[in-house]
N, C-alpha and C positions, 0 to 999 in steps of 0.2 A: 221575869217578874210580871205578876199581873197582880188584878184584884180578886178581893176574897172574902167571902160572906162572915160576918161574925154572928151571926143567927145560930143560935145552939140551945132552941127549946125541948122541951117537955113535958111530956103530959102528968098533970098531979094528978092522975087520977091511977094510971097503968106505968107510967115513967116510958112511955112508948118515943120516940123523939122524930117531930116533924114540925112542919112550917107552917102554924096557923094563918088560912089567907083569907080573906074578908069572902069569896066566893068559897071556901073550907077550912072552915074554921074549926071544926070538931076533930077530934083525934079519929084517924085513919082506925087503930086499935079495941078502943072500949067504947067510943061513941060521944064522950065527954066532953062539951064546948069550952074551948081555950078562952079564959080571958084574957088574952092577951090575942092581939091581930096583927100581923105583919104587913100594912098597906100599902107601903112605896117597892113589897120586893119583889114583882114582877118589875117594877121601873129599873129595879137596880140591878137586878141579873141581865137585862138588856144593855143596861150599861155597859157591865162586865164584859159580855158579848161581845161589843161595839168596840171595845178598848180591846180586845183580843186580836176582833177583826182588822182592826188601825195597824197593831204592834207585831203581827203575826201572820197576817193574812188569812185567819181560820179560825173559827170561833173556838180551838181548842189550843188551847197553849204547849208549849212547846212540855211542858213537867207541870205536876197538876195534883198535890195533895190536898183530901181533905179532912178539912181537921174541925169539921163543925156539921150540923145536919143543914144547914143552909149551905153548905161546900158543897155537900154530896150534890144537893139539890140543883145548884149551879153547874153543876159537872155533867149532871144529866140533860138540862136544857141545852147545854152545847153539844153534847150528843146529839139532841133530837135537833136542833137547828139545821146542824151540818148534815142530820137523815132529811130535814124536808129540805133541805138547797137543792140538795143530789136526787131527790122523790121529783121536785120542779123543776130540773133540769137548769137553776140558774145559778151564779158567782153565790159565796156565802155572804158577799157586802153588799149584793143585790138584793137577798132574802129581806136585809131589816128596811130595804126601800119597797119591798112587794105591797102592793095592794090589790084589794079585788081576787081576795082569795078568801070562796064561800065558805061557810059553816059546814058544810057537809064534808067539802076536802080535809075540812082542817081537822075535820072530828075521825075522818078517814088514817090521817097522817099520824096522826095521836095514836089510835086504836092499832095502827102497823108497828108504829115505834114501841111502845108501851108490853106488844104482843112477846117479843122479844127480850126485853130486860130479866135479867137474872138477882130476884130482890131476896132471894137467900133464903133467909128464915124469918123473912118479912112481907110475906105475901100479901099482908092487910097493908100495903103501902101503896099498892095499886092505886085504887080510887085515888087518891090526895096526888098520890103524882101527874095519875092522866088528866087530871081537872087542873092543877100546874101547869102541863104543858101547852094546854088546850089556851089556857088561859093565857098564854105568851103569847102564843099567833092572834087570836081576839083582839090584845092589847098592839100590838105589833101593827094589825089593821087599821084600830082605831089612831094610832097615834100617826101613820102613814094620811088618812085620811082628812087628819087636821093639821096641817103643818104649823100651824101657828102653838101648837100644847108646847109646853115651858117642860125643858128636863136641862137640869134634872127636877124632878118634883119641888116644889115647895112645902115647908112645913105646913 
């Protein structure tokens, strides 16, 4: 058992389905700005992460469907997590303690992971996912850097 995103938007403009985030908020697809913003879901895929790492020892659960586009979404940043642990050479429970890991690398480790994915007949998902993952390590940092930030988020 783990946790699991109930995020299952779409765009009313194309019906394209992704995960508007305050840094990409517009549909990957048509270009169309989502009203609606999903602000705490980098905080809570880290979660997921962190609860995987506790329960598992690997940011990847042992059996893993998903049944929403915030699943896929989450399924992929455990992907890329356990690609930058093994890229840094360090534990996966280490990763979400890393700090002092530059903008360059992170945008490096993204642009390796991302190079790779097989989005099918989704190619317009690129952008929104690399800017997702990017945006995990960014947060990752920032939240290593302030030990005192309150998670889970506050409303």
């Amino acid at each position: 058992m783990t946790l699991h995103s109930e995020v299952d938007h779409q765009c009313q403009w194309c019906s394209a389905k992704f995960v508007p985030l305050e840094t990409f908020p517009n549909c990957p697809k048509c270009g169309h700005k989502s009203p609606v913003v999903f602000k705490h879901f980098i905080e809570l895929t880290l979660g997921s992460a962190s609860y995987n790492v506790f329960m598992y020892r690997s940011f990847m659960p042992p059996a893993w469907i998903s049944s929403s586009v915030g699943d896929y979404y989450w399924y992929t940043a455990f992907r890329y997590l356990a690609y930058c642990s093994k890229a840094l050479g360090i534990a996966e429970r280490d990763l979400l303690q890393q700090r002092g890991l530059s903008g360059i690398e992170a945008q490096k480790l993204t642009e390796q992971f991302v190079s790779n994915l097989k989005l099918g007949d989704h190619p317009y998902m690129t952008s929104a996912i690399s800017n997702y993952l990017l945006d995990l390590l960014v947060y990752l940092d920032a939240r290593v850097s302030k030990p005192h930030s309150s998670y889970p988020p506050t409303a």
